[in-house]
N, C-alpha and C positions, 0 to 999 in steps of 0.2 A: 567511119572514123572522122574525128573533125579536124579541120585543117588549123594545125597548131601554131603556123606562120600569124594566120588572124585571132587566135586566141592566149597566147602566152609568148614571152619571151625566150621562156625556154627553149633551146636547140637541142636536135637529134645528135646524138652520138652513131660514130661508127658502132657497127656490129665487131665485138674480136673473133676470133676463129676459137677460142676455149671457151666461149661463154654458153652457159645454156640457157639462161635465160635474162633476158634484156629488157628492161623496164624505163622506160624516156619520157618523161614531163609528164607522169600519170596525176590525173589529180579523179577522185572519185567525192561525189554528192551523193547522199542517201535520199530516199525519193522524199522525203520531210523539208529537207533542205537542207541538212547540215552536212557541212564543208568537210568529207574526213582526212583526205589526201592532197596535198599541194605540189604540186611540179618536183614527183619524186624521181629521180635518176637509180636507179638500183642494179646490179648484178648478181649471178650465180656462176661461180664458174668450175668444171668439172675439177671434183677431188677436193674442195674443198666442205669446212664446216662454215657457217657466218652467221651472227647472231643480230639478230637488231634488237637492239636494248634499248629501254625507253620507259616510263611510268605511265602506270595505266591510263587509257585514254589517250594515249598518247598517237596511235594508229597502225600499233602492230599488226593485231590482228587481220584490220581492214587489209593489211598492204598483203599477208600471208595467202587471205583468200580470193586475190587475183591470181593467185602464182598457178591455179588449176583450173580455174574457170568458174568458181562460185559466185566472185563479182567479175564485173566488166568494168573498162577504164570511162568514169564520163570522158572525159579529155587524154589523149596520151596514147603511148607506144606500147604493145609487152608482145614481146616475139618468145616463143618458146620452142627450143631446139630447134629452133630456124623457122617457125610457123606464125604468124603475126595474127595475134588473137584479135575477133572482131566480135559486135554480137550478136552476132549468130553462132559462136564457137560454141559446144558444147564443153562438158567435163574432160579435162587433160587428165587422161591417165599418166602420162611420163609423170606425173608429179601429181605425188600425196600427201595428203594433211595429216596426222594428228593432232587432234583437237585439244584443246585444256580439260574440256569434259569428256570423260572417257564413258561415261554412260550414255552421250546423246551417239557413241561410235559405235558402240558394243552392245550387241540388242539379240542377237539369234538364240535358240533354245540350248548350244551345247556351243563352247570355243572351239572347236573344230571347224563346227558350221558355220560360226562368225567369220574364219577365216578364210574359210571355201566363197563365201558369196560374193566379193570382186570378181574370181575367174569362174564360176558361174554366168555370170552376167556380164564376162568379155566369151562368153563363147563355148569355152571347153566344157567338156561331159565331166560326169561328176566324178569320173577314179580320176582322169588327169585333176581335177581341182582340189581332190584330197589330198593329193600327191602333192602338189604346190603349195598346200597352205600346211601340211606338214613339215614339208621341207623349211616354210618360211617360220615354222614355230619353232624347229630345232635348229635355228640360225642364229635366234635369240637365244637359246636356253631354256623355252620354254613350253618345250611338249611334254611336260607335267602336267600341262595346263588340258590337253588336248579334249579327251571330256568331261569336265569340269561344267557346270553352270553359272553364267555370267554374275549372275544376281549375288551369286553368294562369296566372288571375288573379292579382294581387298581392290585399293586405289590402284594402286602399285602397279598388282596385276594384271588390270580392266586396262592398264597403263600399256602394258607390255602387250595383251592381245589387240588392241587397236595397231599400234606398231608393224605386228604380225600380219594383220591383216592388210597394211598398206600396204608391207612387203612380198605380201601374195603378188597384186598387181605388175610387179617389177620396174618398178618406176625406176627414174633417172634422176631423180630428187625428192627429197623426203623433206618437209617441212613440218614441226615439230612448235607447238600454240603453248608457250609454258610447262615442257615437258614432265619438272619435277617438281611443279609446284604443287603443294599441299601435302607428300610425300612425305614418308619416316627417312632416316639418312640410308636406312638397307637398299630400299628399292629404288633411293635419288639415286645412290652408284651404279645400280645394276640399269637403272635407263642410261646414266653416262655413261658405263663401257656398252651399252649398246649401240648407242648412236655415236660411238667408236669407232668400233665394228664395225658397222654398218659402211663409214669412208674410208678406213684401212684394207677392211679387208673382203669389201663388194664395190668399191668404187660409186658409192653412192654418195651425193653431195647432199648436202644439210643444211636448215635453215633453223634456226631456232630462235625463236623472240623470247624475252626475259628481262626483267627488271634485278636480277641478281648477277651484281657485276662477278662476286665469286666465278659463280657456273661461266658463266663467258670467259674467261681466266682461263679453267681447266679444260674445256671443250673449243673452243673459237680459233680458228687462221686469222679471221678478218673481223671487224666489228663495226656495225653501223649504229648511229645513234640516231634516233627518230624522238622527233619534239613536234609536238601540235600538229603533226601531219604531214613534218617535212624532216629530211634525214638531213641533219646538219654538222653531221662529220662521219668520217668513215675511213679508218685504216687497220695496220697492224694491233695488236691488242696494246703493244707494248705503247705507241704510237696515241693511242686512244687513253687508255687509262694512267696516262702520265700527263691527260691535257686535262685537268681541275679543272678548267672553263668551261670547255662543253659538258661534262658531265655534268656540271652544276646547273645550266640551264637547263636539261634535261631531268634535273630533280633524282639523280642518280651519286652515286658516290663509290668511289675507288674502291675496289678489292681490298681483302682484308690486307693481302700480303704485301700488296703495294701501299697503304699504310703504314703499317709497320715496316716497312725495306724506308721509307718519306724519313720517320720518326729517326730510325737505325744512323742515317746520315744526315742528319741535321745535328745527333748529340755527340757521335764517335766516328766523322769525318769519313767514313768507308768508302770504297771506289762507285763512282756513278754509274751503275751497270744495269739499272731498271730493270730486277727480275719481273715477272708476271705470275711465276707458280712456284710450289715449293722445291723440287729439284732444283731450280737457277736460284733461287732464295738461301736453300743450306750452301750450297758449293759457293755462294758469294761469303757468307759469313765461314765458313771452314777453313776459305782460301785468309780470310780476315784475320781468324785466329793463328790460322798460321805464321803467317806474316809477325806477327804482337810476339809471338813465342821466341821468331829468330831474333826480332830485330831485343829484346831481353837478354837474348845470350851476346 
């Protein structure tokens, strides 16, 4: 690792005690030379969703594939569940990708088998790894799929058994490369309440990069925004998508709802309550109309 005291300004952060993975002053060069990462600060922390939003090119991706070991940091810190990546580090199973291309993920002759070859190839014999990758397809919904051929899958689907198959591994984080982009709206919900599921009710933390501020709305605890390389804000959604600055530098724009919720109180004065989704959206305007009915009588 290179010593960061002589090469950036950047300072190291304490470790927290919930964090599982820890990323300090990374900056990554592609062997070309181009600069894709800049003194990124980042966190995961158990139980949560986060999304880093940002336009293309922007260096989602790049930042996603340190998080298991596909890249290495030129410069910088990335501890993961307390293990301080170097490079020599191999592939971190705790933490899985899905990739935006679901074809370069999903390649074996039946979705069973696709599923099986993680714990194949961490070790276990092949009934314990049917046994797993069944389990992890009926976790999704999706051992309909079990022998099916890949090839002949929709997006959606090849969507859902990539998923599966990370969730074979048992990772402690699940990173998520554009989940529902290119997607009809059936199978954009059925990956949202999967990677639902997946923090409610396996305690697996989530990462998802996106340019669709919507989906970050409906899915996101926390939200980072990444521009040219560097995360230049990073909070609550509500926190985030109510700050028009950063978004706008980031060549991103407000959720639909928070638009309309903008519009709502600039022309019928309504209380400043900054919803984020549609549940706090209706119960703000309900509570509104309520209010307009007594104050009538």
């Amino acid at each position: 690792m290179i010593d960061f005291e002589k090469t950036s300004a950047c300072k190291l952060r304490t470790i927290e005690q919930n964090e599982l993975i820890h990323v300090d002053c990374l900056k990554h060069v592609y062997p070309d030379g181009t600069s894709a990462l800049h003194d990124v600060c980042f966190s995961i922390y158990r139980g949560e969703i986060i999304a880093l939003c940002g336009a293309n090119g922007a260096g989602k991706s790049t930042l996603v594939e340190h998080l298991n070991g596909l890249l290495k940091p030129s410069v910088g810190r990335l501890v993961i569940l307390n293990n301080e990546v170097s490079k020599r580090t191999g592939i971190i199973t705790d933490v899985g990708i899905v990739f935006q291309d679901a074809d370069s993920q999903v390649f074996a002759p039946t979705v069973l088998d696709d599923v099986m070859f993680g714990p194949l190839n961490k070790g276990l014999d092949k009934e314990e790894s049917e046994r797993v990758a069944l389990k992890a397809l009926e976790s999704i919904n999706a051992s309909h799929l079990a022998n099916r051929i890949p090839y002949y899958l929709s997006k959606g689907e090849k969507r859902l058994v990539a998923i599966a198959g990370v969730l074979a591994m048992e990772p402690k984080v699940i990173a998520a490369d554009e989940p529902t982009s290119d997607l009809d709206p059936v199978h954009s919900h059925k990956i949202e309440s999967v990677l639902l599921n997946l923090k409610n009710d396996h305690g697996i933390s989530i990462v998802i990069t996106t340019h669709d501020m919507d989906l970050a709305a409906r899915l996101a605890d926390r939200i980072c925004i990444i521009h040219q390389g560097e995360i230049i804000a990073t909070g609550t959604p509500k926190e985030i998508f109510y700050n028009v600055e950063s978004l706008t530098v980031a060549g991103l724009e407000q959720p639909a709802i928070v638009r309309f919720y903008e519009r709502l109180r600039r022309e019928h004065n309504i209380d400043d309550a900054k919803p984020i989704n549609e549940e706090e959206l209706i119960s703000l305007i309900s509570g509104a109309l309520k209010t307009k009915v007594v104050n009538s009588n």
